[in-house]
N, C-alpha and C positions, 0 to 999 in steps of 0.2 A: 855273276848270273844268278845264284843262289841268291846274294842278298836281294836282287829286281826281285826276284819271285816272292820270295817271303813280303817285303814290301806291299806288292801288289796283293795279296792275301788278306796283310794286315786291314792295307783299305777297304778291299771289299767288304771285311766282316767291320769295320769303322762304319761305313754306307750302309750296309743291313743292317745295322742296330742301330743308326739314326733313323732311317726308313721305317722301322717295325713302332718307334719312339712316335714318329711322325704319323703313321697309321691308327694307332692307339687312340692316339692325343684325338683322332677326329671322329670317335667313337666316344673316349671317356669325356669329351670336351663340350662336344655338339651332339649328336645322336643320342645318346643314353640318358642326356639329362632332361632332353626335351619329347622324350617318351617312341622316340624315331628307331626301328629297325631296316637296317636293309636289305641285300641279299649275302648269299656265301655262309660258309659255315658260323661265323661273327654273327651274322645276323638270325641265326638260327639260336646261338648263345645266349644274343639278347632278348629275343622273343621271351625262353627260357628263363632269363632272368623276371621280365614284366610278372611270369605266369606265378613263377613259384618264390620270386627272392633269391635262387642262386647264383653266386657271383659269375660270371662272364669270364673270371678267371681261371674256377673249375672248372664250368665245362667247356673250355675253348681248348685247352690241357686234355681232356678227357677225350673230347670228339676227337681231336685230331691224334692223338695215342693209337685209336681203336683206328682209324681211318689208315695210319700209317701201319698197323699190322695187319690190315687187311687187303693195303696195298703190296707188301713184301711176300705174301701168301698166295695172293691172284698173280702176279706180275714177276716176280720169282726177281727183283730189282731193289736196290737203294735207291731211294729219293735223293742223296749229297747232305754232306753233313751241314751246307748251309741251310737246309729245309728243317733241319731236327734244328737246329740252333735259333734261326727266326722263329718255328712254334717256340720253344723254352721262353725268350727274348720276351714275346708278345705274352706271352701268358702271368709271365712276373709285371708286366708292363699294366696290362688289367688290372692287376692286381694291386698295386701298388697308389698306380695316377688317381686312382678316386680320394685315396685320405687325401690328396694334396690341394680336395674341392678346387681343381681349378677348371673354370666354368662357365663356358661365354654362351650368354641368351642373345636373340633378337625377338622384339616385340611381333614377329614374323614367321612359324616354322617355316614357311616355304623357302626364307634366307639361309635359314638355319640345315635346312635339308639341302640344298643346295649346297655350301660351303662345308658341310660334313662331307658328303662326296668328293668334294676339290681335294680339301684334306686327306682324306683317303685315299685318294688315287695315286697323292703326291710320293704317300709313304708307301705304298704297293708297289708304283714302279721305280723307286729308290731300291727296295729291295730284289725284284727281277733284274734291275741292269748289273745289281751284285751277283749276279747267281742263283737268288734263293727264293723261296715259296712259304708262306705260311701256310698252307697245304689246304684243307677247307676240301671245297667244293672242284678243284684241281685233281686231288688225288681220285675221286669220283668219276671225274672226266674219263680220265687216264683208266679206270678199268673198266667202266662203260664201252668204252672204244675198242680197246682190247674184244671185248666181245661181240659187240654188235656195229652196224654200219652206222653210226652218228656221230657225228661232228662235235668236238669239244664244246665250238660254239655255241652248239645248242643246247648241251646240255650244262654251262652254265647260263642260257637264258630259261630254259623252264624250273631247273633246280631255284632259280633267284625268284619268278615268278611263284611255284609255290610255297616258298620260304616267305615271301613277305606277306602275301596272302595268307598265310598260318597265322597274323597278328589277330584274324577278327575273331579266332577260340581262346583271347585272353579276353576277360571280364575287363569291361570298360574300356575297352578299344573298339572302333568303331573304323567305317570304308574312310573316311580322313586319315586316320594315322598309316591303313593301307599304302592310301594315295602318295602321302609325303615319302614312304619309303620306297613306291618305283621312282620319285623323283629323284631322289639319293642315288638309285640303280642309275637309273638314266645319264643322272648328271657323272657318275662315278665312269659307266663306262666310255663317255665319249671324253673323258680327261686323260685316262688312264693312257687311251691311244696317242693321246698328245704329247702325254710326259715321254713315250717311249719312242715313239716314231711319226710324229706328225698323225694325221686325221685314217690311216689306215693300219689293217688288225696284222696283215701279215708282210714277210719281207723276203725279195729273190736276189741271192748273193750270188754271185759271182768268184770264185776264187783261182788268182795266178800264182801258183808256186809249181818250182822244180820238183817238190815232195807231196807230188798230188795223189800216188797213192797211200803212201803216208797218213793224209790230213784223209780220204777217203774212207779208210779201212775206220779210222778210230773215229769218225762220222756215223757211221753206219751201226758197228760195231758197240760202240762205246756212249753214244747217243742216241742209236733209234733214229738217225735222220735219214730220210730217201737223200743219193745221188748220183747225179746225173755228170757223166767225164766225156765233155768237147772235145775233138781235133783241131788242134789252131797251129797254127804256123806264124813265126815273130815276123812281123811288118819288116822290122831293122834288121835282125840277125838272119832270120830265114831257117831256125828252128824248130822243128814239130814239137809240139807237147799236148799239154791238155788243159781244159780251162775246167773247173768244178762250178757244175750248177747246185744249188740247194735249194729249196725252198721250207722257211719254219713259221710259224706264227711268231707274233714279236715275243712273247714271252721267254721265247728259245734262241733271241737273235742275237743278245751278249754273250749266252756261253758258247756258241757257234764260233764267233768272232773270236771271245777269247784262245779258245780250245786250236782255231788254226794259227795265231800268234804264238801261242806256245809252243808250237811244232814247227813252223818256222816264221821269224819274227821277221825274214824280209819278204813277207808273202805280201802282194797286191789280194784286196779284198772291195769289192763296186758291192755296195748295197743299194737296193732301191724299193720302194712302196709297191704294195702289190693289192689293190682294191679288192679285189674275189680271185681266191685260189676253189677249184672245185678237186675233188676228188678223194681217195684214203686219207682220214686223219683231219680232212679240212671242212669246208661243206659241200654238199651232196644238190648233184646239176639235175635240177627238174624241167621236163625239156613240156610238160604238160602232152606228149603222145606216147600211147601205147604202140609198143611192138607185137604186131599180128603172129601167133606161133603155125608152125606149118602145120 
């Protein structure tokens, strides 16, 4: 049992450090050479890099350092040591892949912005189905929410929107190099769903185990998930127990999945796509009327 476990460990961080390899590469590869920023804390990096000349390796290091202690300060939480280990990972990765000039043009940025993003998303959700995070614009999320009623979602869509927007206060950047990097955005986040789960953002699990409070407590507890514990009764046996409803965004659906595996590995787990989840933590139901007060 110990050697499965470690195994399984070993891989995951084998997959997070191809993923992060893979993420890099679509950054030092395509974007960076062809003058393309996009959104997230990376592309806040490079912006930085155009303006002043510094490497992408510092401050992607740097940002996400300050970003992680200020997430353990506000949130009183660890991130997982695969979150520290993907920033380290990426950050040597930067730093490194440019001496290797390896360096594919298209006579086309819009190719080239485009396939940055494919790239990118490839290696991003290599890394979430590991467990891990390069932290960015994530960790921001996460204390944002914490405090006020908005949606992750949104605030990686306005955080990316004026991130890339920040490109037209470099000298000799103009609303084209803008442009190419919502296309990046664009093209990155409608991949990114793909690599993970098909065409949508979040996913409603279902879980069948005898150790439903068990898998519940350390749910709640131990991940910060809402859940929700069914009455059912076995068709065959005629058993009462209880079915675990969950609901996470994809980025939270491996360690979810892993996390009740581990606790019990003969659990029945139904996952399925969930187009719009509204409420705490997801996004916010605008019904377009006001409520008349007495």
């Amino acid at each position: 049992m110990k050697t499965s476990v470690l195994l399984k460990s070993i891989k995951d961080y084998i997959v997070l450090c191809i993923g992060c390899l893979i993420y890099c590469l679509g950054w030092t590869t395509f974007l960076i050479p062809a003058g393309i920023a996009s959104g997230g804390g990376t592309g806040l990096c490079t912006i930085l890099y155009f303006a002043t000349g510094i490497p992408v390796a510092y401050s992607f290091f740097a940002l996400n350092a300050i970003l992680l202690i200020i997430g353990f300060l506000l949130l009183g939480k660890g991130f997982g040591v695969k979150t520290i280990v993907a920033i380290i990972v990426s950050s040597i990765l930067f730093d490194v892949l440019p001496y290797l000039n390896f360096v594919i043009t298209f006579d086309d940025r819009l190719i080239t912005a485009i396939v940055g993003g494919l790239v990118e998303a490839i290696g991003i959700g290599l890394v979430l189905m590991s467990g891990g995070s390069t932290g960015g614009t994530d960790i921001v999320a996460m204390v944002i929410n914490k405090y006020w009623p908005v949606s992750p979602g949104r605030v990686y869509l306005l955080t990316d929107l004026f991130i890339i927007a920040s490109v037209l206060m470099v000298p000799g950047k103009n609303v084209n190099d803008m442009m190419y990097g919502y296309v990046t955005m664009v093209t990155f986040s409608f991949a990114i769903d793909w690599v993970l789960m098909g065409s949508k953002s979040s996913a409603q699990i279902y879980i069948f185990s005898r150790k439903y409070q068990e898998i519940s407590n350390f749910l709640v507890h131990n991940m910060d998930r809402g859940v929700t514990a069914l009455n059912s009764v076995g068709g065959y046996s005629g058993q009462e127990g209880k079915v675990l409803l969950v609901i996470c965004r994809k980025q939270q659906l491996q360690s979810v999945v892993n996390a009740v595996k581990e606790i019990d590995p003969q659990a029945f787990v139904s996952v399925s796509s969930v187009s719009n989840v509204y409420g705490e933590g997801f996004e916010e139901l605008k019904t377009g009327f006001k409520r008349k007060k007495d």
